[in-house]
C-alpha positions in Angstrom: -104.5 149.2 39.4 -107.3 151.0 38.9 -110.3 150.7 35.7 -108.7 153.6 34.1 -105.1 151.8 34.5 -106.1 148.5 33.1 -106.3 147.1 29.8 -109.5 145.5 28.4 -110.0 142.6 27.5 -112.9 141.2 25.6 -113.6 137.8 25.3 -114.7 136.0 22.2 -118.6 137.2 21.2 -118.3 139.8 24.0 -120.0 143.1 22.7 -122.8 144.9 21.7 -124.5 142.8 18.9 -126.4 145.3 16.4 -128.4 144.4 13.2 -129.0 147.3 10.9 -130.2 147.3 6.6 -128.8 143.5 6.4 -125.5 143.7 8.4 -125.1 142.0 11.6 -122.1 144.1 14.0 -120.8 142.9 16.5 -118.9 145.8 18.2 -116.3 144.7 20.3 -115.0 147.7 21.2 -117.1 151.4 21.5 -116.5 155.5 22.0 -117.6 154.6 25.5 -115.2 152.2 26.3 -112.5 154.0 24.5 -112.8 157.3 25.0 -114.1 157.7 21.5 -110.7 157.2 20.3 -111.5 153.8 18.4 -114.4 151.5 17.7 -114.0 148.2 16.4 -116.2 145.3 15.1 -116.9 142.0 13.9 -119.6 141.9 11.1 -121.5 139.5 8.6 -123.0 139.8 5.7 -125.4 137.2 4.1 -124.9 136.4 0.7 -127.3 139.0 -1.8 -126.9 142.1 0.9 -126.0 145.7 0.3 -124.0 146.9 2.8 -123.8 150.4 2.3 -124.2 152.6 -1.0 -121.7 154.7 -1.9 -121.0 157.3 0.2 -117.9 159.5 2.0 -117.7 159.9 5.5 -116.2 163.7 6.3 -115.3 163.1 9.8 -114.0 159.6 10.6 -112.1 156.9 9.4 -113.0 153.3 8.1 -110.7 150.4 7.5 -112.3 147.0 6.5 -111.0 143.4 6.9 -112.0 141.0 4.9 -111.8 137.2 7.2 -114.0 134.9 5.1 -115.4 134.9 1.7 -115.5 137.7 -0.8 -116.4 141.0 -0.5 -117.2 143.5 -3.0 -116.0 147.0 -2.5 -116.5 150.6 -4.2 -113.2 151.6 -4.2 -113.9 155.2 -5.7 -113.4 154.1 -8.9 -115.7 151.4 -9.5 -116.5 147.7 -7.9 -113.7 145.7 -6.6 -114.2 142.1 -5.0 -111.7 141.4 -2.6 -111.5 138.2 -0.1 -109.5 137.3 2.9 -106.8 139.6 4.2 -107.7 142.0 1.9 -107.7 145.7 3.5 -110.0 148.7 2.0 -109.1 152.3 3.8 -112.1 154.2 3.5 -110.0 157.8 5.4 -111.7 160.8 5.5 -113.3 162.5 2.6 -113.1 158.5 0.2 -115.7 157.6 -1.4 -116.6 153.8 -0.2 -119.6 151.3 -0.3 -119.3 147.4 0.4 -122.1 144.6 -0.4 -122.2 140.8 -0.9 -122.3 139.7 -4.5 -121.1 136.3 -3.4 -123.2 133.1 -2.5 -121.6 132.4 1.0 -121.6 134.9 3.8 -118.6 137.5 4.4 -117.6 137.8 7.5 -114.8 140.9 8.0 -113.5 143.3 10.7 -114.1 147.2 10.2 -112.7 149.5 12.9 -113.6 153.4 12.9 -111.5 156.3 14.2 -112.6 158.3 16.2 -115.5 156.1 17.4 -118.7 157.6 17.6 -120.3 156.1 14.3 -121.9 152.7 16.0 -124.5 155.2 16.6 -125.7 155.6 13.5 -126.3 152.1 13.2 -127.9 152.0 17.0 -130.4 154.2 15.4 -131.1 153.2 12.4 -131.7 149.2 14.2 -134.5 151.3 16.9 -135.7 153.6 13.8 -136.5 149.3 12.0 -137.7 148.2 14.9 -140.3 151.4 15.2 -142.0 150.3 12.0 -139.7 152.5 9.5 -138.8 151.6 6.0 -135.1 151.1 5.4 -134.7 152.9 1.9 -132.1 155.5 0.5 -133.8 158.3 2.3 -134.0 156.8 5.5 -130.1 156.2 5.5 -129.2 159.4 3.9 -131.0 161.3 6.4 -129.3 158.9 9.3 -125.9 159.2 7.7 -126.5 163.0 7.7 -126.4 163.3 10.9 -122.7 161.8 10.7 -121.3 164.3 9.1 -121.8 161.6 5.9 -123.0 162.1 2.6 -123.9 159.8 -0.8 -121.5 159.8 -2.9 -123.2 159.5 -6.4 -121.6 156.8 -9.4 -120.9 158.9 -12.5 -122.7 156.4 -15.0 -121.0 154.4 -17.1 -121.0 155.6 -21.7 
């Protein structure tokens, strides 16, 4: 068997740890060891973080995996809060956002396809640890260059 012949395996904490605007990631899996067919990841999220804004992604899928604790999630329609083995597909073109209301950290899977998107969050950790301000912007501009764009809350009469 050769590299390209054998399955991976990852072992448990294996990956490429990134912390970006409040959320740790642990990516298990990346485009570059897939083939950018598929990313997945581990991430956690301390109690009182945003984890994204609204927004719609126009060129990849998202589907999150709530393991521990409650999540609250921007279905589209409004604010959800979900906890574990709930499932939120964020597919193409969806508005989506996520943050911890809760107390107690969340800890969920979110896998991406294709894979390609751990780079935005590669370079929005280097772009923090340059000196730069993490503000609406920042990410908008980041995300931007994902083919991703904010995805803005009609306000409530």
């Amino acid at each position: 068997m050769t590299d390209e012949t054998r399955p991976l395996l990852i072992l448990p904490g294996e990956g490429e740890t990134i912390e970006a605007a409040g959320v740790d990631h642990l990516f298990r899996l990346t485009a570059a060891q897939t083939g950018g067919r598929f990313a997945f990841e581990e991430f956690s999220l301390a109690p009182g973080t945003m984890g994204a804004r609204p927004h719609v992604h126009h060129g990849h899928d998202e589907y999150f995996y709530v393991l521990e604790n409650e999540l609250t999630v921007h279905n589209g329609d409004g604010e959800v809060t979900v906890g574990p083995g709930h499932l939120l597909a964020a597919l193409r073109g969806t508005p989506h956002g996520f943050r911890n209301a809760g107390d107690a950290t969340v800890r969920g899977l979110c896998l991406y396809t294709p894979a390609g998107y751990e780079d935005y969050f590669r370079q929005v950790h280097d772009a923090v640890a340059s000196g730069a301000v993490v503000d609406d912007a920042m990410l908008n501009e980041f995300r931007a260059r994902f083919n991703t764009t904010p995805h803005v809350v009609a306000a409530q009469d």
